[in-house]
C-alpha positions as CSV (number, residue, x, y, z in Angstrom):
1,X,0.0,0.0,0.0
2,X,1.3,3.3,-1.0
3,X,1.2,6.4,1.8
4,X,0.3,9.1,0.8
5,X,-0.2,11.3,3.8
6,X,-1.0,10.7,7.3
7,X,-4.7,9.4,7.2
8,X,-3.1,6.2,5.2
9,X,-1.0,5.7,7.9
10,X,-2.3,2.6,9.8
11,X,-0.7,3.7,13.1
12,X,-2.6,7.4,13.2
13,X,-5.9,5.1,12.2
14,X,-5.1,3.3,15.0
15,X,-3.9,6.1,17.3
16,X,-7.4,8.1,16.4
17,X,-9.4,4.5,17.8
18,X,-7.7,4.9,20.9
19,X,-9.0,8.7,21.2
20,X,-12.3,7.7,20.6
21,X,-12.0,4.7,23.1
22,X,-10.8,7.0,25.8
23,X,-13.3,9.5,25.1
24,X,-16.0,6.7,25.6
25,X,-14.4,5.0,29.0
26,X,-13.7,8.8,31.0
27,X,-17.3,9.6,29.8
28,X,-18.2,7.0,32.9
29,X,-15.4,9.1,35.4
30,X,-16.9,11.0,38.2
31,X,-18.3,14.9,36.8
32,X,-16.0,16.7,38.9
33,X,-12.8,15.0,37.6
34,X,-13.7,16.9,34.1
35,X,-11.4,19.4,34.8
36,X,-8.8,17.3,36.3
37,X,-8.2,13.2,34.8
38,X,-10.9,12.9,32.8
39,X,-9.3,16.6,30.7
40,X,-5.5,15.5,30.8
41,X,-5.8,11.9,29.8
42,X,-8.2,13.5,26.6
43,X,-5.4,15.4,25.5
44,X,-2.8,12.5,25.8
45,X,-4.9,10.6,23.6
46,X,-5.4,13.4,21.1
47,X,-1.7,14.4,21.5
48,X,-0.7,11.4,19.9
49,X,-2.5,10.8,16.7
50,X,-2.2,14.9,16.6
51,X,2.1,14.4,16.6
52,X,2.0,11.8,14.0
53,X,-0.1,14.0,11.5
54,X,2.1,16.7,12.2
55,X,5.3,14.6,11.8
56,X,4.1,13.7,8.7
57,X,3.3,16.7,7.4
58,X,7.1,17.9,8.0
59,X,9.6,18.1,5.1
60,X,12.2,15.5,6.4
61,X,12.3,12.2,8.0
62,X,14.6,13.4,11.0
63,X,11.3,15.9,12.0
64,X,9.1,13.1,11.5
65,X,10.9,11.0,13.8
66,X,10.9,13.4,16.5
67,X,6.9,14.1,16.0
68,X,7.1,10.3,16.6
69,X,8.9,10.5,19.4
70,X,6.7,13.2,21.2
71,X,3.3,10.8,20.5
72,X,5.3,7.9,22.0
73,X,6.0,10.0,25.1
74,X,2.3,10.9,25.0
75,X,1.3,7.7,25.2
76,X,3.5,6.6,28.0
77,X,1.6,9.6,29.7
78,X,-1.7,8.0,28.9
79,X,-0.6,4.7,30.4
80,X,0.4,6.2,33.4
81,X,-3.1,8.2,33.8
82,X,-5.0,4.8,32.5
83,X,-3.3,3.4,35.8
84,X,-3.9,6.5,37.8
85,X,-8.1,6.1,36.7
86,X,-7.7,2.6,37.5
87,X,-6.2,2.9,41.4
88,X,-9.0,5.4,41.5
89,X,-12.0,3.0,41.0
90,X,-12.9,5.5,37.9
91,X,-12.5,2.8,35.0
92,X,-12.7,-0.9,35.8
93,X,-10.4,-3.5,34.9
94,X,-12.1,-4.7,31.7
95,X,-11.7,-1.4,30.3
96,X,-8.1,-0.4,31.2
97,X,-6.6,-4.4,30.0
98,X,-8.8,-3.2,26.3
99,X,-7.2,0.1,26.7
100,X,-3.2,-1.3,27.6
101,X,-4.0,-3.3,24.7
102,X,-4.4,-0.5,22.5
103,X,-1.9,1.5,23.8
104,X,0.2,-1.1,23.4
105,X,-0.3,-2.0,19.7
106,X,-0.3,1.7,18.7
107,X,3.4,2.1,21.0
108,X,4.7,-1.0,19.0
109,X,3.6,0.7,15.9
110,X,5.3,3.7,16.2
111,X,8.4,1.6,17.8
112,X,8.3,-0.3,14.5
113,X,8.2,3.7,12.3
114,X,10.5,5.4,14.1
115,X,12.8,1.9,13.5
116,X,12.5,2.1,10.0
117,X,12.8,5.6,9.7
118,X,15.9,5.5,11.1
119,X,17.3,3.3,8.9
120,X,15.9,4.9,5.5
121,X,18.2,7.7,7.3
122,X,21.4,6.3,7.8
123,X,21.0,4.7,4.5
124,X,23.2,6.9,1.3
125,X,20.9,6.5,-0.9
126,X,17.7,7.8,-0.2
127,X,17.6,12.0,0.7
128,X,15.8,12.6,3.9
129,X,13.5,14.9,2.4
130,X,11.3,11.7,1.4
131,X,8.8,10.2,3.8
């Protein structure tokens, strides 16, 4: 399959699932965490899709890589607040093992870009403008 720009990218589909699917599970946290959990693990989930589009969208593979790089840190801050709602009693068990699973899929998948970006770098013959 040929990429063309981001929304052909499998992992931003994927990423984009996982901001729906948190959307949906801290719809059930308690009302006066919407300023608190319920707003900052939002925007770790949008943060990371959001990074990869914009990564994209850059001019060179070395900006791409560190766009990739910032969702991956995002999403290591989503973990930590999936736990955090977890400890709380604000999302039970079934959802936060479907959510680590997504997480963990969409980290492996931007492991597996930002590993093969890497080497389309250090490789002579393609120019890093390409994506």
């Amino acid at each position: 399959m040929v990429v063309h720009g981001y929304k052909d990218l499998e992992v931003w589909q994927k990423a984009m699932d996982l901001v729906t699917r948190i959307y949906i599970v801290s719809k059930k946290f308690p009302r006066e965490e919407i300023y608190g959990l319920t707003s900052q693990m939002r925007r770790s989930a949008v943060s990371i899709p959001s990074n990869i589009a914009e990564g994209r969208g850059k001019r060179s593979t070395k900006d791409f890589i560190r766009f990739l790089n910032i969702a991956y840190g995002s999403l290591a801050e989503l973990e930590t607040q999936i736990v955090i709602s977890q400890n709380l009693g604000f999302a039970n068990e079934e959802d936060t093992a479907s959510l680590f699973n997504d997480t963990s899929r969409v980290g492996r998948m931007i492991n597996g870009m930002i590993a093969g970006l890497e080497k389309k770098l250090s490789s002579p013959r393609m120019p890093d403008a390409e994506c």
